[in-house]
N, C-alpha and C positions, 0 to 999 in steps of 0.2 A: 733497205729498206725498211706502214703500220698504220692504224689507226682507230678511229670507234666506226666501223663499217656496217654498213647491213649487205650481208651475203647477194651477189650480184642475183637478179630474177625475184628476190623477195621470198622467196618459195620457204615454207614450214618444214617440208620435209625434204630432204635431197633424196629420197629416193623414193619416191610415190610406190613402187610395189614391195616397201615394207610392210609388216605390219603392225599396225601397233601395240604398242603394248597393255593396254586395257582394253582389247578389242579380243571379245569370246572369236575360238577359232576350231577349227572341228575338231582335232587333237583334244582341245578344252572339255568339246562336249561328249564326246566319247569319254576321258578320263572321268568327269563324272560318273556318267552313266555306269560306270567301270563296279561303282560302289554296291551297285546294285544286281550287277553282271558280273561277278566273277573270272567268268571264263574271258572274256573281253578285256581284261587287266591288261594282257601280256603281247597283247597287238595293240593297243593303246599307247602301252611306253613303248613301245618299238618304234611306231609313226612318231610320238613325240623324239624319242631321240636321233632318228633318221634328220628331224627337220631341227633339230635344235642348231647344227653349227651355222647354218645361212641366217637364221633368224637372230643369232647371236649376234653376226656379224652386222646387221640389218639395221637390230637395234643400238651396238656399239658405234656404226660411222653415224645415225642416225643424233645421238645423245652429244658426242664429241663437238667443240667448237658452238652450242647455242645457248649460252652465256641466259642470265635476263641483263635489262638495260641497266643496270648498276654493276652486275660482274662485267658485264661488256667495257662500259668505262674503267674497271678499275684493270682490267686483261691490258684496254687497249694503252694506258698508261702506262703500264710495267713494258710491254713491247717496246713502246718508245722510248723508254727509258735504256731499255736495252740495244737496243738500233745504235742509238748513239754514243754509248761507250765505249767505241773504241776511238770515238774523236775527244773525248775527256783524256784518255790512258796517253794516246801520242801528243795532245797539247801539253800535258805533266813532263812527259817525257821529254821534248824538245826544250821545256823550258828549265828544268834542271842542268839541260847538256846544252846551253845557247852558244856558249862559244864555239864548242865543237862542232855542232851542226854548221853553224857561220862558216866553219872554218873548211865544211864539206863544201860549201858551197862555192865558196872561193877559190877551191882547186881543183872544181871541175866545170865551175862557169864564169871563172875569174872574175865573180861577185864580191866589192869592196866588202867588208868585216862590217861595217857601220850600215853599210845597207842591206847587206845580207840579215843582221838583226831586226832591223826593222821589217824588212819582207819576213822571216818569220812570226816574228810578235803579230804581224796584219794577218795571216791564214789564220795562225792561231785562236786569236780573238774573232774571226769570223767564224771558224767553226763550232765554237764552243758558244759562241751565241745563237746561232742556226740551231744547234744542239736542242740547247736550252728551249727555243722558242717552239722548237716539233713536240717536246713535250708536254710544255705547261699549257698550246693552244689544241692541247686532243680532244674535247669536252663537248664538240658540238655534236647538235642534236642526230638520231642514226636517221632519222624518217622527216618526211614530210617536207612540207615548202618551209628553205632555210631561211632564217631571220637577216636582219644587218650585222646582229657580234656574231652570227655564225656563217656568212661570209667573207666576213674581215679576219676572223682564226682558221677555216679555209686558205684565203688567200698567204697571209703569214706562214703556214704548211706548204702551200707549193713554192712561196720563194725560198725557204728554210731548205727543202727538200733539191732546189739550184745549187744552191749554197755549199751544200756539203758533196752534190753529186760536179760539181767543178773543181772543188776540195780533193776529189778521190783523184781526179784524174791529173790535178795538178801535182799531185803524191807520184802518181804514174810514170809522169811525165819525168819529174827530178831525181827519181831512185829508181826508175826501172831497168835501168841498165846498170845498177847495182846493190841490188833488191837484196832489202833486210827480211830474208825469208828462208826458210830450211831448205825448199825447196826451188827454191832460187829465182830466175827473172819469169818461169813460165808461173808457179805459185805465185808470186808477187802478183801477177798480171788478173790471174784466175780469182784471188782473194778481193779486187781492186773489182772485176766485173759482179762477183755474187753482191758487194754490198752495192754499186751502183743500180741494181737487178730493183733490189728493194726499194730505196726513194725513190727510181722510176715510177714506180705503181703510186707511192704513197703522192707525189705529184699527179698524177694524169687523176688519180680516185677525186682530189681536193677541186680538180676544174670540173670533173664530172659533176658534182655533188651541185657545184654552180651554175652547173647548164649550160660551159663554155667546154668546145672543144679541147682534148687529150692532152692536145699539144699549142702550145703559146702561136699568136699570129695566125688561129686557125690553119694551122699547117697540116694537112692530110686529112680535115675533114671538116674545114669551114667554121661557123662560128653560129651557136644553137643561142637562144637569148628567150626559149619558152619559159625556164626556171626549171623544167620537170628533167633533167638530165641528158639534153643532150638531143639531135638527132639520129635517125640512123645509121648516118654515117661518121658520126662522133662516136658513136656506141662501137662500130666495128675497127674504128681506130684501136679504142681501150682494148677490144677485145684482143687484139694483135701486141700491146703493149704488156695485157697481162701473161699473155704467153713470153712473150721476150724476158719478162721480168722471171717467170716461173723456170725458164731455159740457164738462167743467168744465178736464177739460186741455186740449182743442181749441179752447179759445177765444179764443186768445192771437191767432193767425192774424188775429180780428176785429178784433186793433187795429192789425196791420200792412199790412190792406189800403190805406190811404190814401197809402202810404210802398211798393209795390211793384210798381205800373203794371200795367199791362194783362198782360205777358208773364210778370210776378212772379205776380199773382193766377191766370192762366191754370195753371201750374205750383202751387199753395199748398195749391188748391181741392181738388182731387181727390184729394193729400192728404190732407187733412185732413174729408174727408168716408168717406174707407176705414178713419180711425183710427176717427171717431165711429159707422160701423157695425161697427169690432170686424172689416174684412177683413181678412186676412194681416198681421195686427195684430207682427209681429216685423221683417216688413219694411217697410210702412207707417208704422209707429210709427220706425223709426229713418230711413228718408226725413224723417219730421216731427220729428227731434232735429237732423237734419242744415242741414235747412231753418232752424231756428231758431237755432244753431250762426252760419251765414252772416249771415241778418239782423242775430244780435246783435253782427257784430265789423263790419258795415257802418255800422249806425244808432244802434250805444250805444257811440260810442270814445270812449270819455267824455277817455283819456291824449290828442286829438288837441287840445283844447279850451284854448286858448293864453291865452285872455283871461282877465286878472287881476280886472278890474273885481268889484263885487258881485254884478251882473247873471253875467258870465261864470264866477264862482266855483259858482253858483246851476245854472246851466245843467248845470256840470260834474257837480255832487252831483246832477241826474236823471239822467243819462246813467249815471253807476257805479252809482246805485240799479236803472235798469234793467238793467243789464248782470247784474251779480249775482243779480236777480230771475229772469231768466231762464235763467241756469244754474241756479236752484233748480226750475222749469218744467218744464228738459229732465232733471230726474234725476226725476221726475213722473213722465214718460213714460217714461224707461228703465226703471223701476219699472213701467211698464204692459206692454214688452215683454217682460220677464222673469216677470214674476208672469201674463201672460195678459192677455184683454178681458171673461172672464166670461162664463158661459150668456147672457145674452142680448148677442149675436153672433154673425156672419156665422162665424166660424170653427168655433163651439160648433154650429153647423146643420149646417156640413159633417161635422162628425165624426159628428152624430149619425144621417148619413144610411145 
């Protein structure tokens, strides 16, 4: 799964009982006063340093993720450009190795060579155009009642976002019972749901934005046609979609614990169980891009991979699949820190308190 979003509520602050940071606060005035009072200095910085680590932290989830509308656009461009590299990496791939793939295909779904070609060449081509088109159509406006060209690159994002999430599972579908993965057919399965996680949201966000329910055919919550996003039970769809999708980005972690010992998984966990309740979802969420960042330049070097053999050529083409995979993963989740966790979360409770 991205886009140019405006954080779901609209809300300036995600956390209304921080405080801000040009706002005098007693600490402040006391330390002034400090100048004058001597004796007062040293219960002064005390109070201030008593409060500084909340306030730190206040002001850091507080800063994270709120772009102006120019870095927004050019963030939410780079995400999607990220999102979908790993359908650029496996269209290279396949099409370098056409006979071979052809020749998977035909000895395990007694697929003629001449049309197994062409069924590859059509995914291919379909992906990398889907691709292409989530990219170049991110530009519409974050606010306000959407124009005609920015329901038509709306609409072009939610079918792009079909496209590739039909893509994954058709991948699924052909290789999953002999899944080109270290981890074999459950990784396979686990890497195949984190990226569908992502064009989920980036879909259901594109109908919202139009004022048509979540899901196509108003399915689960009828069909809104006010323009203002949606009604309330359009909105409680999303809200159940952006969970799903948030559920479906944390699971990656599940294939790395066997590869990260005791001290790795000790550190992964807590992570990744603060992304999947949606807490301080801006800094959590980028602990868990950073996390995955490390893992994947330790366990997918795929360039360190010297051996020529068949075997070793093999090995190499999982390691770049995975690599790449998961930089489409962590633009997922950058997309989660930027866009929000959604009313239901640990953040969405706080404000509401």
């Amino acid at each position: 799964m991205a886009s140019a979003w405006v954080p779901p509520g609209g809300s300036a602050d995600p956390y209304p009982g921080a405080v801000p940071a040009n706002t005098p606060t007693a600490s402040h005035h006391s330390y002034a006063s400090s100048a004058s009072s001597p004796g007062s200095l040293a219960s002064s910085i005390s109070s201030a340093t008593t409060s500084s680590p909340q306030r730190l932290l206040h002001q850091l989830t507080a800063r994270v993720g709120k772009p102006g509308a120019a870095s927004r656009r050019r963030i939410s461009r780079l995400t999607r450009a990220l999102l979908v590299a790993t359908f650029f990496e496996d269209g290279a791939r396949v099409l370098t190795d056409l006979p071979g793939q052809a020749r998977f295909l035909k000895h395990f779904y007694a697929l003629p060579m001449p049309l197994g070609i062409l069924f590859l060449l059509g995914i291919v081509t379909l992906a990398v155009a889907a691709s292409l088109c989530l990219v170049l159509t991110g530009n519409e406006r974050a606010g306000g009642k959407t124009s005609r060209q920015d329901r038509w690159a709306l609409t072009m994002q939610e079918r792009a976002s079909y496209v590739l999430i039909v893509h994954i599972f058709v991948q699924q579908a052909l290789y999953g019972r002999d899944a080109p993965a270290t981890g074999g057919n459950v990784s396979f399965l686990v890497r195949n749901l984190c990226l569908a996680g992502s064009f989920l949201m980036v879909a259901a966000t594109a109908r919202m934005k139009k004022g048509l329910a979540a899901l196509p055919q108003g399915l689960l919550g009828g069909i809104s046609r006010s323009g203002g996003g949606g009604t309330a039970s359009t909105q409680k769809v999303l809200e159940y979609m952006q969970l799903a999708a948030r559920i479906m980005l944390v699971l990656l972690p599940l294939d790395f614990l066997s590869s990260l010992g005791f001290v790795g998984t000790l550190l992964a966990v807590p992570v990744m169980l603060a992304v999947l309740a949606g807490y301080r979802t801006k800094v959590s969420g980028s602990l868990l891009i950073l996390f995955y960042a490390v893992h994947n330049l330790l366990m997918s070097a795929f360039w360190k991979v010297q051996d020529h053999s068949p075997l070793g050529k093999y090995a190499r083409d999982v390691q770049q699949y995975e690599f790449v995979q998961t930089i489409s993963i962590m633009a997922g989740v950058l997309m989660l820190v930027f866009e929000g966790p959604g009313a239901i979360s640990v953040d969405q409770q706080q404000r509401d308190l």
